[in-house]
The first five atom37 places (N, CA, C, CB, O) and aatype in JSON, in Angstrom:
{
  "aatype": [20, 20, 20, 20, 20, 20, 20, 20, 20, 20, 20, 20, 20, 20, 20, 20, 20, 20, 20, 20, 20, 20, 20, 20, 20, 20, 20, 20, 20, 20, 20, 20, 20, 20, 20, 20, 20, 20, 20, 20, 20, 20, 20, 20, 20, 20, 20, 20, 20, 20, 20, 20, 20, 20, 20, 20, 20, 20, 20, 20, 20, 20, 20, 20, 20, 20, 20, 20, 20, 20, 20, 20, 20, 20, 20, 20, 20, 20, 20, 20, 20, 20],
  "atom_mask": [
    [1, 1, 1, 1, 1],
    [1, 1, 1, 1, 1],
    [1, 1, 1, 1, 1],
    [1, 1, 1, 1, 1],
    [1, 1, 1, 1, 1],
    [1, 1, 1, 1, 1],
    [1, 1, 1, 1, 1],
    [1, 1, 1, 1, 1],
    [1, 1, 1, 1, 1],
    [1, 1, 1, 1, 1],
    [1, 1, 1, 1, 1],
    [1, 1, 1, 1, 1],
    [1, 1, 1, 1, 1],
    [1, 1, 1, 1, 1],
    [1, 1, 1, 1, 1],
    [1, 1, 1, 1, 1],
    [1, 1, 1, 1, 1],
    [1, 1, 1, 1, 1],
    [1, 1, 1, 1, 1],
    [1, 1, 1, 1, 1],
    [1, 1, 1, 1, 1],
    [1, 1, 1, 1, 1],
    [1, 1, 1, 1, 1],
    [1, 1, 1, 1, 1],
    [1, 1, 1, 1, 1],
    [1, 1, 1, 1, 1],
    [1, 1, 1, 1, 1],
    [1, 1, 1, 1, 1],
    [1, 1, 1, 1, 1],
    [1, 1, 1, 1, 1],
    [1, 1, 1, 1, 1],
    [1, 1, 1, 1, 1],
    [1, 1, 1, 1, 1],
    [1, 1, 1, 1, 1],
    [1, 1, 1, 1, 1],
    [1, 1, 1, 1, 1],
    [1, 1, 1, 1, 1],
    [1, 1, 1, 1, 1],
    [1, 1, 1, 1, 1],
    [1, 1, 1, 1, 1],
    [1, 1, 1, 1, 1],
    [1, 1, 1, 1, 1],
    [1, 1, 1, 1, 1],
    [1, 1, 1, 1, 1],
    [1, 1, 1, 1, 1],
    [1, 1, 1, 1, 1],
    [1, 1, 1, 1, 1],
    [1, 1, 1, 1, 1],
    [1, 1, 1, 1, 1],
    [1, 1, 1, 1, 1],
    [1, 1, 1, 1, 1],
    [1, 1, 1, 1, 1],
    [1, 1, 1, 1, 1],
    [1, 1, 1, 1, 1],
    [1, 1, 1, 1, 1],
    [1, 1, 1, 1, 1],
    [1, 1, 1, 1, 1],
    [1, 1, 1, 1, 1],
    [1, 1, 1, 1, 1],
    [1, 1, 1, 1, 1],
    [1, 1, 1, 1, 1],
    [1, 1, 1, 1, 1],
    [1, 1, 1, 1, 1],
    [1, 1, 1, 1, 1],
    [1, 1, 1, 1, 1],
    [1, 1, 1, 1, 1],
    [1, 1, 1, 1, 1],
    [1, 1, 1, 1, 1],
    [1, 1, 1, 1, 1],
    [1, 1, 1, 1, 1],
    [1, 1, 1, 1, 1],
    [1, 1, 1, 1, 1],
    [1, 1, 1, 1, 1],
    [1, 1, 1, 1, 1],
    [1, 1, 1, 1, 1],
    [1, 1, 1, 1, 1],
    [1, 1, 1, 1, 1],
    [1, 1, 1, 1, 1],
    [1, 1, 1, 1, 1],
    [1, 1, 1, 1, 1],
    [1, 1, 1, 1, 1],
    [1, 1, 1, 1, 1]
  ],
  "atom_positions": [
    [[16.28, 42.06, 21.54], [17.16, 43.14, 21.91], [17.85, 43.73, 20.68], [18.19, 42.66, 22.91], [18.16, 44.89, 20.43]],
    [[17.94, 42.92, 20.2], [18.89, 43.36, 18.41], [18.22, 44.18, 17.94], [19.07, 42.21, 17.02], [18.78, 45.19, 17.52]],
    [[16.76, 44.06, 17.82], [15.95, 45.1, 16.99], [15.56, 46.06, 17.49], [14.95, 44.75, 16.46], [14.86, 46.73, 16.74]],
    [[15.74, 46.6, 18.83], [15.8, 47.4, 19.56], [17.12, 47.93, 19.51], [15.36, 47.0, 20.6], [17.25, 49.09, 19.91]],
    [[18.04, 47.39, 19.15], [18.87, 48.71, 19.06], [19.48, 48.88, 17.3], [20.37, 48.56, 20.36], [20.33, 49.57, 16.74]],
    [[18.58, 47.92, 16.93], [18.96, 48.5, 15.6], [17.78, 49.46, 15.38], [19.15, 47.34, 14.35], [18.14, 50.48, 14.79]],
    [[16.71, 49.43, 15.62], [16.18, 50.44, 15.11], [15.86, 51.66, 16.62], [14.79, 49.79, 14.21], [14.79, 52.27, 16.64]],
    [[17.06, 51.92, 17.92], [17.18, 52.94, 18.56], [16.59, 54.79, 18.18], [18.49, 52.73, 18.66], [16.19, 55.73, 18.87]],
    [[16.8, 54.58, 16.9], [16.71, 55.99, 16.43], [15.31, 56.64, 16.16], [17.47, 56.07, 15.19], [15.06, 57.81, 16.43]],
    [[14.23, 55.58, 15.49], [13.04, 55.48, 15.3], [12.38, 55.42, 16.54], [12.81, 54.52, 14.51], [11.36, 56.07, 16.8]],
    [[13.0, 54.56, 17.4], [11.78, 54.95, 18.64], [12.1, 56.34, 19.68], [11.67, 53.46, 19.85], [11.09, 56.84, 20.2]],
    [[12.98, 56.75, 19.89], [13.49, 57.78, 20.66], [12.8, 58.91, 19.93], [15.1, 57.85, 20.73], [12.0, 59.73, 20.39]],
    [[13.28, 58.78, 18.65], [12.36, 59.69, 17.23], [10.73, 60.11, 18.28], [11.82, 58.07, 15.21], [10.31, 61.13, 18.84]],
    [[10.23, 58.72, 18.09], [8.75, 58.68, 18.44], [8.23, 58.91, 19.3], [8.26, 57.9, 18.39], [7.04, 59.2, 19.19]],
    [[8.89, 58.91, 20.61], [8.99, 59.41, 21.75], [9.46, 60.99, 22.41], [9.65, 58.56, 22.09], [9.17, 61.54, 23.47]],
    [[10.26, 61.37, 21.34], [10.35, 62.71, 21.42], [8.89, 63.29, 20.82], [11.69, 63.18, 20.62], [8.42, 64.15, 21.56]],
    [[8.21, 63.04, 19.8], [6.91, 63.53, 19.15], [5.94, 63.4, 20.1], [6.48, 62.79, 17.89], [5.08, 64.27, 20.28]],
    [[6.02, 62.03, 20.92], [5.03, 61.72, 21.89], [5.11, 63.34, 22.61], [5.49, 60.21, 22.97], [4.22, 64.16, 22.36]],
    [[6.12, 63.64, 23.41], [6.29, 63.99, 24.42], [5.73, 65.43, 24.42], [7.53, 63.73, 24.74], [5.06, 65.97, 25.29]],
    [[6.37, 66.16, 22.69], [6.61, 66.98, 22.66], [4.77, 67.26, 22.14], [7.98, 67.19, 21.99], [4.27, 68.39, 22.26]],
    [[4.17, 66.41, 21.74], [2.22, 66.54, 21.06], [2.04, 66.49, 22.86], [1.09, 64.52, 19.64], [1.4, 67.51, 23.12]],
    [[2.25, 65.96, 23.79], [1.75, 65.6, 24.76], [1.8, 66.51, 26.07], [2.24, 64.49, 24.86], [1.04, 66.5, 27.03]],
    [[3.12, 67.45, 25.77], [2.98, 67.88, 26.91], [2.19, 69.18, 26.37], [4.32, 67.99, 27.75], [1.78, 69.9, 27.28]],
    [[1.91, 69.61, 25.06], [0.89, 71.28, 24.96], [-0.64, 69.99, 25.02], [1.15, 72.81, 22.62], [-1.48, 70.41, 24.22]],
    [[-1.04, 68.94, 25.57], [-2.51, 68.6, 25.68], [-2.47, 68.31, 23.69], [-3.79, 70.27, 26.56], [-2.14, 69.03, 22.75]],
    [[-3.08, 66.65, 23.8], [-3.56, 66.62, 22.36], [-4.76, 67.4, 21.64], [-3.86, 65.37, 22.17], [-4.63, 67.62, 20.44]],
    [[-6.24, 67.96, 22.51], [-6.74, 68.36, 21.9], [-6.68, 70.09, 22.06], [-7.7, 67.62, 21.98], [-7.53, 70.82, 21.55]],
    [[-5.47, 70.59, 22.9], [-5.23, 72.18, 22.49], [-4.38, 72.87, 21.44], [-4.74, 72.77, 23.51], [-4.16, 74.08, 21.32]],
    [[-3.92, 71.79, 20.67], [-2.85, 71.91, 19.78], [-3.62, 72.97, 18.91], [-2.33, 70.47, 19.04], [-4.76, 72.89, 18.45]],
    [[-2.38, 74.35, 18.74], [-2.7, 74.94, 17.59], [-2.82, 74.44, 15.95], [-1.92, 75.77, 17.68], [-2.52, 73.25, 16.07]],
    [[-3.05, 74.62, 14.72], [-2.65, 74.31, 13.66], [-1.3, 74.74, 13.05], [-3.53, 74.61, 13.04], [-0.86, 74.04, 12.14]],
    [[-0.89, 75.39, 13.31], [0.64, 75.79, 13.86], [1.27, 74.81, 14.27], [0.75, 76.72, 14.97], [2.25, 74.42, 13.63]],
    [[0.88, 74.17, 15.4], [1.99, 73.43, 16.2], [1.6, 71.98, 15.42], [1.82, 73.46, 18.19], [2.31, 70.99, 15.61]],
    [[0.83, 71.95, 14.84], [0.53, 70.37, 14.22], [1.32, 70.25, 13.19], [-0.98, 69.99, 13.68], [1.81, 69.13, 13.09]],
    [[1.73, 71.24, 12.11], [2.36, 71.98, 11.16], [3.95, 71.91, 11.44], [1.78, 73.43, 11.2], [4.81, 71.49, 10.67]],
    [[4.09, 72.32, 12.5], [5.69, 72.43, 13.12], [5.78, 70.84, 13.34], [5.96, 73.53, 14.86], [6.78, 70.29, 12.86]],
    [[4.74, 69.94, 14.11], [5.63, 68.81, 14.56], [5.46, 67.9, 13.05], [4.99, 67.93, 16.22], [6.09, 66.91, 12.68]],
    [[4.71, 68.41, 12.59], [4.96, 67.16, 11.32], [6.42, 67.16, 10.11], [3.42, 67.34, 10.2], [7.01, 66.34, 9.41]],
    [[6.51, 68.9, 10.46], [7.74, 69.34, 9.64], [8.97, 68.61, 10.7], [7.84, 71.34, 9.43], [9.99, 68.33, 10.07]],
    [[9.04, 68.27, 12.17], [9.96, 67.76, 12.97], [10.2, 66.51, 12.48], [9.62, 67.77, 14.29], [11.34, 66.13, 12.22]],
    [[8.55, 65.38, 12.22], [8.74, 64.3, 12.4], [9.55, 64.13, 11.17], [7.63, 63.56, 12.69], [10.64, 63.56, 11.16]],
    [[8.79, 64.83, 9.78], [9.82, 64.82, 8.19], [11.43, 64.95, 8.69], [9.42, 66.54, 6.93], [12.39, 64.28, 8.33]],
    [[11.38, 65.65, 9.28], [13.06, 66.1, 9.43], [13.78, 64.68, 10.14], [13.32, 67.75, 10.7], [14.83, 64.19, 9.72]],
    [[13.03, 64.18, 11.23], [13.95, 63.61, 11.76], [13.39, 61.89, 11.34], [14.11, 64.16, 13.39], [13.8, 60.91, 11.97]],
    [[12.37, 61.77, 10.13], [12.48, 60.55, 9.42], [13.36, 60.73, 8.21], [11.13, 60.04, 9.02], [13.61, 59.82, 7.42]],
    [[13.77, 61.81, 8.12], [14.82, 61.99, 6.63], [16.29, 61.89, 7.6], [14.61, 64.02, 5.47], [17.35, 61.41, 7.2]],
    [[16.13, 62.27, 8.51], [17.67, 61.67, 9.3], [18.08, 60.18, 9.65], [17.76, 62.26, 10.75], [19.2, 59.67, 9.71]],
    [[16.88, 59.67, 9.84], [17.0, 57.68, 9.99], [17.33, 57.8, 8.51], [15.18, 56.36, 10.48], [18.49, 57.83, 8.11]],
    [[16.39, 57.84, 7.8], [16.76, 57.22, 6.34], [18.07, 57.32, 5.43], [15.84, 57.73, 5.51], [18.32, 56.54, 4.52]],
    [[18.9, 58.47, 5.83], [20.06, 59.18, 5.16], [21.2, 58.33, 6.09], [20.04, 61.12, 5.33], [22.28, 57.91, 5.69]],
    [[20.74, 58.23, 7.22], [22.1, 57.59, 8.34], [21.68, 56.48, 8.43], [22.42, 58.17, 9.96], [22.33, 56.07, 9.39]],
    [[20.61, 55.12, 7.91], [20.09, 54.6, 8.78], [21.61, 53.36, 7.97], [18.09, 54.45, 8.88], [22.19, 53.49, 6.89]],
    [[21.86, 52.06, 9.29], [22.49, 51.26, 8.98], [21.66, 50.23, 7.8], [22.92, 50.77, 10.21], [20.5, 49.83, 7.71]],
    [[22.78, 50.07, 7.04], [22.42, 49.07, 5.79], [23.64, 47.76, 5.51], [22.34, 50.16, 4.23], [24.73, 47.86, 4.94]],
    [[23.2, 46.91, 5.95], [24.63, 45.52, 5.3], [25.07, 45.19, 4.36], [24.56, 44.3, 5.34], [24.65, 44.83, 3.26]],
    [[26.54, 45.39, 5.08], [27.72, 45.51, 3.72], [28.42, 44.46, 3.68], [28.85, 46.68, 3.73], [29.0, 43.98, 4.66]],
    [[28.44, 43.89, 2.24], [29.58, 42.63, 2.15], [31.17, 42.89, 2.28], [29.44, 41.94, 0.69], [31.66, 43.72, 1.52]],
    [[32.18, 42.08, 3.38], [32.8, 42.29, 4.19], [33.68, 41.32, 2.8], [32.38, 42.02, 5.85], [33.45, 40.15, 2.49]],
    [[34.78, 42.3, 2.13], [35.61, 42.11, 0.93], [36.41, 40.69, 1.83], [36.73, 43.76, 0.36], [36.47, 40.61, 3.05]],
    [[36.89, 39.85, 0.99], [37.21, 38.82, 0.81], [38.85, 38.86, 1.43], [36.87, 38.51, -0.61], [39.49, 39.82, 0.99]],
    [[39.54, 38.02, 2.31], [40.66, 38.33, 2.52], [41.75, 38.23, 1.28], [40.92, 37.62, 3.58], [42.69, 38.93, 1.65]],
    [[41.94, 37.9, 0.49], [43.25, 38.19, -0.69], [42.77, 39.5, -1.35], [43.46, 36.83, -2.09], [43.78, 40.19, -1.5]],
    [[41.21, 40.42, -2.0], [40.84, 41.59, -1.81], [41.29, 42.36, -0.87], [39.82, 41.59, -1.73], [41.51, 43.47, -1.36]],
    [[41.65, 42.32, 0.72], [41.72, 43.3, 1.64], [43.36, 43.03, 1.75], [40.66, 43.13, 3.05], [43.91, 44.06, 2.13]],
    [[44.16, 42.09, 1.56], [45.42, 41.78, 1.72], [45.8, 42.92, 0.28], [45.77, 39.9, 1.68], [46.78, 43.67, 0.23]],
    [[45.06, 42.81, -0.45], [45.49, 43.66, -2.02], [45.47, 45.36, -1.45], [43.92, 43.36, -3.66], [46.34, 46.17, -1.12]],
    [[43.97, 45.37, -1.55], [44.03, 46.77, -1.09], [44.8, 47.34, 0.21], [42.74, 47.09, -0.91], [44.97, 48.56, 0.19]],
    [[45.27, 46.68, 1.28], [46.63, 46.69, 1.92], [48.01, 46.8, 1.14], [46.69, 45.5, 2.62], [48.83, 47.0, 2.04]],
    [[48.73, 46.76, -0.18], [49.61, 46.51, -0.56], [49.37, 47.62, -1.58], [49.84, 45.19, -0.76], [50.37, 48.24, -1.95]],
    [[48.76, 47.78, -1.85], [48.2, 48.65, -3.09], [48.92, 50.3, -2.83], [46.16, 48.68, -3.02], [48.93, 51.13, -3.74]],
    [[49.45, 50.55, -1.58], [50.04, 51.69, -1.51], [49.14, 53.29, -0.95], [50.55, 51.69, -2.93], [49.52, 54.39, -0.54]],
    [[47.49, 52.48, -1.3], [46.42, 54.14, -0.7], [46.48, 53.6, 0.53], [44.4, 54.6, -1.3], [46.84, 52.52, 1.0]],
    [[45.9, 54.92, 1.07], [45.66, 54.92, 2.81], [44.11, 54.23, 2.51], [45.66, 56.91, 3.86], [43.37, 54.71, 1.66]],
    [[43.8, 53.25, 3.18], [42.35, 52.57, 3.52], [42.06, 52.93, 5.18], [42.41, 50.64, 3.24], [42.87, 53.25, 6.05]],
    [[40.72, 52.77, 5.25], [40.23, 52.84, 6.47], [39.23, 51.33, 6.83], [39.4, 54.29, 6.49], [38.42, 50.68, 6.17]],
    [[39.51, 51.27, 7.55], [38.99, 49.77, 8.34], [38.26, 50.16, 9.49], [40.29, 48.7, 8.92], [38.97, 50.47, 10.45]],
    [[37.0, 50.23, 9.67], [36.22, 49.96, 11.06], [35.64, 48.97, 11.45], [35.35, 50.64, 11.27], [35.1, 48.08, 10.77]],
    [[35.73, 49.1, 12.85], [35.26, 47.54, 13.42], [33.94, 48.14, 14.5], [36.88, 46.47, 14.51], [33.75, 49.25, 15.0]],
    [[33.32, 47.1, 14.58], [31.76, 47.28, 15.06], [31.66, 46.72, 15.88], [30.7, 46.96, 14.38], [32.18, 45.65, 15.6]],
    [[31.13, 46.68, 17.28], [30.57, 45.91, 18.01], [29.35, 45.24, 17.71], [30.5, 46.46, 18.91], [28.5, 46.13, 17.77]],
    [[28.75, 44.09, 17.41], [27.45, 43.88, 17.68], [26.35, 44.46, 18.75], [27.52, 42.81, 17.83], [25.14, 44.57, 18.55]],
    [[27.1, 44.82, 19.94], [26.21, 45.07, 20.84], [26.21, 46.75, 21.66], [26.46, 43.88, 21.79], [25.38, 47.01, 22.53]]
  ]
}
C-alpha cells in the first residue's frame, strides 16, 4: 500500500495516457495526436520529477530547539504517513 501511494502520481499519470490513446482507438491515432500525447506524457513526467517526494533528515532536537530561539520565523510541517 505504501508504494502505491507513494508513487500515486505516476500511475494516475498512466492512466490518464491510457485513457486518453484509448478512447480515439490505438490504431486510428493521427501523427498529430501521437505527437500531442507524448508532449503530455513529457509534461506530466517533468511534473513527478520537479514535485516528486524525496527523504529528508529530520534536524536533531538541540538544532530545532536553536533554530526556535534564534529569533527567524521557521516553518515546521507534519506529515501523515498514510
Amino acid at each position: 500500500m505504501n508504494s502505491i501511494n507513494f508513487y500515486s502520481y505516476p500511475f494516475i499519470a498512466a492512466i490518464i495516457m491510457l485513457v486518453l490513446l484509448g478512447a480515439r482507438g490505438f490504431t486510428k491515432i493521427a501523427p498529430a495526436h501521437w505527437l500531442a500525447t507524448a508532449a503530455l506524457g513529457c509534461t506530466l513526467a517533468a511534473g513527478w520529477w520537479i514535485m516528486r517526494p524525496a527523504p529528508t533528515e529530520i534536524p536533531a532536537a538541540i538544532a530545532l530547539e536553536a533554530a526556535f530561539n534564534s529569533g527567524k520565523p521557521i516553518l515546521i510541517e507534519f506529515q501523515s504517513p498514510f
